[in-house]
C-alpha positions in Angstrom: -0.8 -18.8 2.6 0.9 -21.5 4.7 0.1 -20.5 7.7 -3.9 -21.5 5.9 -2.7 -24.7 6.2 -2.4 -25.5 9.9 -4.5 -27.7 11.9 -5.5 -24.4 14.3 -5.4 -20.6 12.5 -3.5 -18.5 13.7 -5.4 -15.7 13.7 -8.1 -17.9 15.0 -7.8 -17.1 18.5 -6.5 -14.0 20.5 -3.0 -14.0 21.7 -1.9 -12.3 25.2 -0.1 -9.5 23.6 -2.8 -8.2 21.2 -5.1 -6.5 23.9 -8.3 -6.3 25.9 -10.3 -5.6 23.1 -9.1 -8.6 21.3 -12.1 -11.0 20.0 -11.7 -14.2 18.5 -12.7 -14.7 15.3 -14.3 -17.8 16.2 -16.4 -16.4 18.5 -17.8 -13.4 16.8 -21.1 -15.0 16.6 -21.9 -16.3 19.7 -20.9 -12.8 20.6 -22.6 -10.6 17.8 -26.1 -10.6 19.5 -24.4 -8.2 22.4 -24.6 -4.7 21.1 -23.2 -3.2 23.9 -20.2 -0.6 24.3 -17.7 -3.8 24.6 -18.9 -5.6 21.4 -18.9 -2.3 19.7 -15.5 -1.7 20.2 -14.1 -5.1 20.1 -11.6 -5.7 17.2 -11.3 -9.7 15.3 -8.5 -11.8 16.2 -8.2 -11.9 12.4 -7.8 -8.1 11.4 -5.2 -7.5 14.3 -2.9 -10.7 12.7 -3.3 -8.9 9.4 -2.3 -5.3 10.6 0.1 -6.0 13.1 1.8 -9.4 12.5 1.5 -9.9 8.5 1.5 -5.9 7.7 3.5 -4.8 11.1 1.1 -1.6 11.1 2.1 1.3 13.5 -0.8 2.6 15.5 0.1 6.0 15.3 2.4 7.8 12.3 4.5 9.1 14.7 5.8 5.6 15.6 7.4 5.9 12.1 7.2 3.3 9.4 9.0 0.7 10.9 11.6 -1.8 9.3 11.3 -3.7 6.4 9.2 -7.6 7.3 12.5 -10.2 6.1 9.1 -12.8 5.2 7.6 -10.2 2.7 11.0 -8.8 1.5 11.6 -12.8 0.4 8.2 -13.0 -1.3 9.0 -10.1 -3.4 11.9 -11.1 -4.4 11.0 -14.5 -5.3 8.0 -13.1 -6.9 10.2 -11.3 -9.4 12.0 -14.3 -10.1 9.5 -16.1 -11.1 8.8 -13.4 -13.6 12.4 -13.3 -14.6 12.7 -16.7 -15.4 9.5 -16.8 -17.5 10.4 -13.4 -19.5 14.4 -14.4 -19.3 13.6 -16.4 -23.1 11.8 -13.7 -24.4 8.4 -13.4 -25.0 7.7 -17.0 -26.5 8.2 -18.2 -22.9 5.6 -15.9 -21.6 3.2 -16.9 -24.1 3.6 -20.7 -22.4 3.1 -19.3 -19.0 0.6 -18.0 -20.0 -1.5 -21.2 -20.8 -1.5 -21.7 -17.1 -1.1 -18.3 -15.4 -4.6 -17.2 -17.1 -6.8 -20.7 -16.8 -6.0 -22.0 -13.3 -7.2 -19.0 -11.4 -10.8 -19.5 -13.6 -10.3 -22.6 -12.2 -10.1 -21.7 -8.7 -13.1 -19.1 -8.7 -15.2 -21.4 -11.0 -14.6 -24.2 -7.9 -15.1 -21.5 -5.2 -18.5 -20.5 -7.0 -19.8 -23.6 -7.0 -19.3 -24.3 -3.6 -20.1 -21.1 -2.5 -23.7 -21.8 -4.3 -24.4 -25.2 -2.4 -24.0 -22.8 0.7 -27.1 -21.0 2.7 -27.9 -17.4 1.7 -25.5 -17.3 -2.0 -28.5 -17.0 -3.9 -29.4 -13.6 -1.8 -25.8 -12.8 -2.6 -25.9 -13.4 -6.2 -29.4 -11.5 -6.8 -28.2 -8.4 -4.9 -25.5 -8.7 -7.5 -27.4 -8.8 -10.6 -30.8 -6.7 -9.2 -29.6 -3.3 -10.5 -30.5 -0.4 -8.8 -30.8 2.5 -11.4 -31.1 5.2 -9.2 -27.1 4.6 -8.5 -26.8 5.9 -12.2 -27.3 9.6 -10.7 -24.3 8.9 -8.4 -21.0 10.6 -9.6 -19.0 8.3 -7.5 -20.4 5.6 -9.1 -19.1 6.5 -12.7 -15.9 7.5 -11.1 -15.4 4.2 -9.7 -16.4 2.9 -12.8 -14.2 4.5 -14.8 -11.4 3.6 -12.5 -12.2 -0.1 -12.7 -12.1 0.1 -16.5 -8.5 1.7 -16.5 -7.5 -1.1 -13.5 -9.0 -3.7 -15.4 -7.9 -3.2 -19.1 -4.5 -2.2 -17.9 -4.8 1.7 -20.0 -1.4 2.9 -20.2 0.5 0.7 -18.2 4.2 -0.7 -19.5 3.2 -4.6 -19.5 0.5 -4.0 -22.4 2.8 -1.8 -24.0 5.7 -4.2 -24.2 3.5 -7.2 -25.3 2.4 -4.9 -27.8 5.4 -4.5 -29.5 6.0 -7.5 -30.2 2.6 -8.1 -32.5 3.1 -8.2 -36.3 2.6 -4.9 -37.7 -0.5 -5.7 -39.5 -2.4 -7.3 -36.3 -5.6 -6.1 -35.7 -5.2 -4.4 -32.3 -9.0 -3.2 -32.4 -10.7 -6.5 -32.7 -8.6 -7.7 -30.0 -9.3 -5.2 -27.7 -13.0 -5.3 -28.1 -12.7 -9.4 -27.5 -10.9 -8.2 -24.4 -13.3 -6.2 -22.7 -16.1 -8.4 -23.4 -13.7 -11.0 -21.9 -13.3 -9.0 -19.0 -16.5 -7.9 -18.9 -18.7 -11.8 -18.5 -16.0 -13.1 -16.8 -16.4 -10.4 -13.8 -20.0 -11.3 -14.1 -20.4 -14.5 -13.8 -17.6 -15.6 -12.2 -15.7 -12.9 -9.7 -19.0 -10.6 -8.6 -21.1 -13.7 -8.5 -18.6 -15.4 -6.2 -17.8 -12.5 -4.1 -21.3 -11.4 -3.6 -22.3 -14.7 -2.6 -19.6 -15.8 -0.1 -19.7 -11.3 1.8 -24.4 -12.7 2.1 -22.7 -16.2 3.5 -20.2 -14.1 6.1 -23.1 -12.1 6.5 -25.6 -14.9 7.6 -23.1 -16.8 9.7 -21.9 -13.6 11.7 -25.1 -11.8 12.4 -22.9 -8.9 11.7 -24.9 -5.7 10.5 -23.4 -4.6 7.3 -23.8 -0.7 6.7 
């Protein structure tokens, strides 16, 4: 996240050490005309950063698993601080956090969408999204998925919904709140998450020249 904030990204450009099939993430496009055996194996200077500086991925599993990164140890742990000091009051605390936890990242996708829709090619994006294709319906891995998402999503069985849970008066009515949820859920990934994620992968799309399979 910081390193987002320099003047020149760091995974902008290939370094020495990263190989010959290194390509620059800048220069993807002038380069994605060229279909030949080069291109076609040519790796972004942004997806080797990820694997091998952020994640420290071994090429092969017999290179072993390596050592644990120091930078993402100390992100975990302060990431659990956080959440200890907001739970470390009880609940009530968490309920305050809460007031910001849940609207700012609206926020942040609301502002995303809307400049992602001032943008050539969103609106392709955003009708691919919406155009359903019913044939899909047929598709077993498609209700898999589905289903998946829906446990994901709705948090099914998982020990942060049961511990809030137990802390509602007895008489609460769990099953008008968890219908308001999940239409919650549900027009919120609507209009806000698919809309903006379809739009921005038809923007990458456009400004790459990249064929997407």
């Amino acid at each position: 996240m910081f390193a987002s904030f320099a003047s020149e990204l760091p995974w902008a450009k290939c370094e020495g050490s990263w190989g010959e099939h290194c390509v620059d993430s800048s220069a993807i496009i002038a380069h994605a005309g060229d279909r030949n055996k080069t291109v076609e194996q040519a790796v972004s200077s942004s997806q080797i950063y990820f694997l091998d500086i952020v994640l420290k991925e071994k090429s092969q599993i017999y290179d072993g698993i390596g050592s644990p990164d120091w930078k993402l140890s100390l992100w975990l742990l302060l990431a659990w601080a956080v959440i200890f000091l907001i739970l470390v009051r009880g609940v009530r605390s968490s309920g305050k956090a809460a007031y910001f936890l849940a609207i700012f990242p609206y926020v942040v996708l609301l502002i995303i969408l809307i400049r992602a829709l001032t943008l050539e090619g969103a609106i392709d994006g955003v009708i691919f999204f919406v155009k359903p294709q019913w044939g899909e319906l047929l598709n077993p891995k498609v209700w898999k998925e589905a289903v998946a998402q829906c446990f994901f999503s709705l948090a099914v069985g998982m020990g942060p919904i049961v511990m809030f849970s137990s802390f509602n008066n007895f008489k609460h009515n769990c099953h008008r709140f968890g219908i308001l949820q999940q239409h919650n859920y549900f027009f919120r990934s609507l209009s806000v998450w698919g809309a903006s994620l379809c739009s921005h992968l038809t923007i990458i799309f456009i400004t790459t020249f990249i064929e997407m399979l």
